[in-house]
C-alpha positions, 0 to 999 in steps of 0.5 A: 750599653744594655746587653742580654744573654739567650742560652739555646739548648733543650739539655738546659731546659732538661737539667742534663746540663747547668747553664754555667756560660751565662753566670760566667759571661755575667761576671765578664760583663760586669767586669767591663761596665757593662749592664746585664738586665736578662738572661733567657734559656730557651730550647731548640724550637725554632718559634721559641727561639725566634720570639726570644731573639726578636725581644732580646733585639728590641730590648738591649743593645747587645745581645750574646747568644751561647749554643746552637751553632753546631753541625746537626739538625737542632743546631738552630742558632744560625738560621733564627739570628738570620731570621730575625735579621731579615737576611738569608743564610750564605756560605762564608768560603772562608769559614768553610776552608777552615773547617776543612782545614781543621778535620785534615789537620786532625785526620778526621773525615768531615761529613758534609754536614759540617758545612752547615757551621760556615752559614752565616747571615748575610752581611755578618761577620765572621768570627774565626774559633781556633778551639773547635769547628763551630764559627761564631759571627757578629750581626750588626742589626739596627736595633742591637748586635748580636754576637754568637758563641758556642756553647761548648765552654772553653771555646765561648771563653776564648772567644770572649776574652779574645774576641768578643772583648776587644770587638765591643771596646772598639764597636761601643767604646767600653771605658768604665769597668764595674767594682764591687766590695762585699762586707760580710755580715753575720747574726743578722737576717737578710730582713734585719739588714734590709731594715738597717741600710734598705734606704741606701738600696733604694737610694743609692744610684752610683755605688749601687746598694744590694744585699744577698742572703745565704744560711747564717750570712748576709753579704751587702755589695756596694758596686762602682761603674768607673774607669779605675779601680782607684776611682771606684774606691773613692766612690764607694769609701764613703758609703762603705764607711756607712754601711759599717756604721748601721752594721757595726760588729755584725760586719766580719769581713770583706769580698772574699774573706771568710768566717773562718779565715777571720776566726783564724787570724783572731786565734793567732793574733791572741794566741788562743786554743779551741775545742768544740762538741757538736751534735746535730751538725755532725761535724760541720763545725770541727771541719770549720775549725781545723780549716780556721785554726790547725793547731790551735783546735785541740778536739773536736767531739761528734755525737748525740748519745748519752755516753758521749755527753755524759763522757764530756760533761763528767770533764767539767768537775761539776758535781751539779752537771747531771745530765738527767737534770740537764736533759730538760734544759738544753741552754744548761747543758750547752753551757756544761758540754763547752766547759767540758771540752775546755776542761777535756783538753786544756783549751782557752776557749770550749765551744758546744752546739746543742741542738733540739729538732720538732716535728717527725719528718725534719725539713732542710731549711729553718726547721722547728726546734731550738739549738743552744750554742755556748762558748766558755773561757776562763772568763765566764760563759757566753750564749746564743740561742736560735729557735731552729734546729735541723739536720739539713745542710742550710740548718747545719751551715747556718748554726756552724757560722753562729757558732764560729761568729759567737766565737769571734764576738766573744775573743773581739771583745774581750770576754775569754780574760779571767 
């Protein structure tokens, strides 16, 4: 079964509020094994709304509208779906005797405009909403069924759940339900990743392949339609197996596992402490440290003026860490910031993130520049270098999760031991 949502509402449209009922009735949807393949806004025009209805009915067997079903003039959802439908708008007695029972037990006074809310389309049929006056209905049309919900939120949800849920389980006999794992991926671009399992997304029908980009994480989901949790298991062990195996330690974690959870658990289980400096990020790695490793994140050192990096690189007892020589070389001067801080505070592992931004008005996302991230141990020091630098959030977001991932690289592999 193909399903659609149309959101109605001219304030979505105006960014006076986020349409947050469709992606949560996506995921619902998904959750029944049900195909998803549009979403549309559309405001409270009664020509708009009716050519994006009519389509909607042409195209999917379910369409679910969310809005529109309110007591005021631009409250059009009723009178569109009965257009569509070829019938006319009646009075549903039962409905009305709802809503009035609804104002009296509230001692409110209803206007008579709130009739309105108990015209329903021929034929249809009602739907009682126990959270609020505006009824919802089902139209059985022989091209699709259209379901309309409120917008208000927590009255579309439990309609939904109670009664959009078992409505569709009897009506289309729902039996499969749609499974994902996400495998996290990091220091790999979305296109390295396309280029490493792009041939499973092209190919693959059931699992499905697909990826998802976010600033310095890519997320690859292999989705099952089956009626278990245990059959989709099955079905997805292999390619997951698959997927690793072209990803390798770029893999770090699973569904909702994060870097800094996996870092953590690393931390414990080796029994290793940390200090950070950062200077363009601002802080953004310390916060992910203390949430990854409490006590064992000794210090965290936030700043970019010379009598802060002066402060961390005297630390390292290098007489050759001068920070005029090192100025012009920023991979030298990560190197000695990280040992800096591990020398500052005694932990295993000092990490430093030196960053280099070009150009006069900074951009948010992959600005120009150079930021040097380097980790050093009591086994040697470690290295990575990206030709970005920024002070906007996805430039910070992503150099944080390099910096955490340079550190999980370097504790997975063995590189702290002296």
């Amino acid at each position: 079964m193909n399903a659609e949502i149309v959101a109605i509402g001219s304030e979505l449209l105006l960014g006076q509020i986020v349409d947050t009922n469709s992606a949560w009735m996506a995921q619902r949807l998904a959750d029944l094994g049900v195909n998803l393949f549009y979403k549309t806004v559309v405001g409270d025009n009664p020509d708009r709304m009716l050519e994006i209805t009519n389509r909607a009915m042409e195209r999917s067997d379910l369409v679910i509208t969310s809005g529109g079903l309110g007591p005021t003039q631009d409250d059009l959802t009723r009178e569109i779906v009965a257009r569509a439908a070829n019938r006319d708008l009646v009075m549903d007695p039962e409905l009305l005797a709802q809503i009035e029972a609804r104002f009296r037990s509230r001692g409110m006074i209803m206007t008579e405009n709130n009739n309105r809310q108990a015209m329903i389309p021929e034929g249809a049929i009602p739907v009682t909403n126990p959270n609020g006056t505006a009824p919802s209905f089902i139209v059985e049309d022989p091209r699709a069924v259209v379901y309309c919900l409120p917008g208000v939120p927590f009255e579309m949800k439990w309609l939904f759940d109670n009664e959009l849920v078992p409505y569709l389980r009897g009506k289309f006999g729902l039996s499969d339900s749609i499974y994902s794992r996400v495998l996290k991926i990091s220091d790999l671009g979305e296109s390295g990743v396309d280029d490493l399992v792009g041939h499973l997304i092209a190919n693959s029908v059931n699992p499905t392949v697909g990826v998802l980009a976010h600033p310095g994480q890519v997320d690859v989901r292999i989705t099952a339609k089956s009626a278990s949790r245990e059959e989709a298991d099955e079905l997805i062990a292999p390619l997951e197996e698959e997927v690793r195996e072209l990803l390798g330690g770029h893999v770090f974690g699973v569904d909702n596992e994060t870097l800094p959870q996996v870092l953590g658990k690393l931390l414990r289980s080796r029994g290793l402490t940390v200090a950070s400096y950062e200077g363009l990020t601002g802080g953004v790695i310390a916060q992910q440290l203390q949430d990854a490793g409490e006590e064992l994140f000794l210090q965290g050192t936030v700043g970019r003026q010379p009598g802060v990096l002066k402060s961390v690189l005297s630390a390292a007892d290098e007489s050759s860490l001068s920070l005029d020589r090192l100025m012009g070389d920023g991979a030298a001067l990560a190197d000695g910031l990280a040992a800096g801080v591990r020398a500052q505070t005694g932990a295993a592992l000092g990490l430093a993130v030196h960053s280099v931004p070009e150009g006069a008005k900074p951009t948010e996302n992959l600005n120009p520049g150079h930021t040097y991230i380097s980790v050093s141990s009591a086994g040697g020091t470690w290295r990575r270098q990206y030709n970005f630098a920024g002070p906007g959030l996805p430039d910070r977001t992503r150099t944080a999760l390099n910096a955490l991932d340079l550190l999980r690289v370097t504790i997975l592999q063995d590189r702290y031991r002296a």
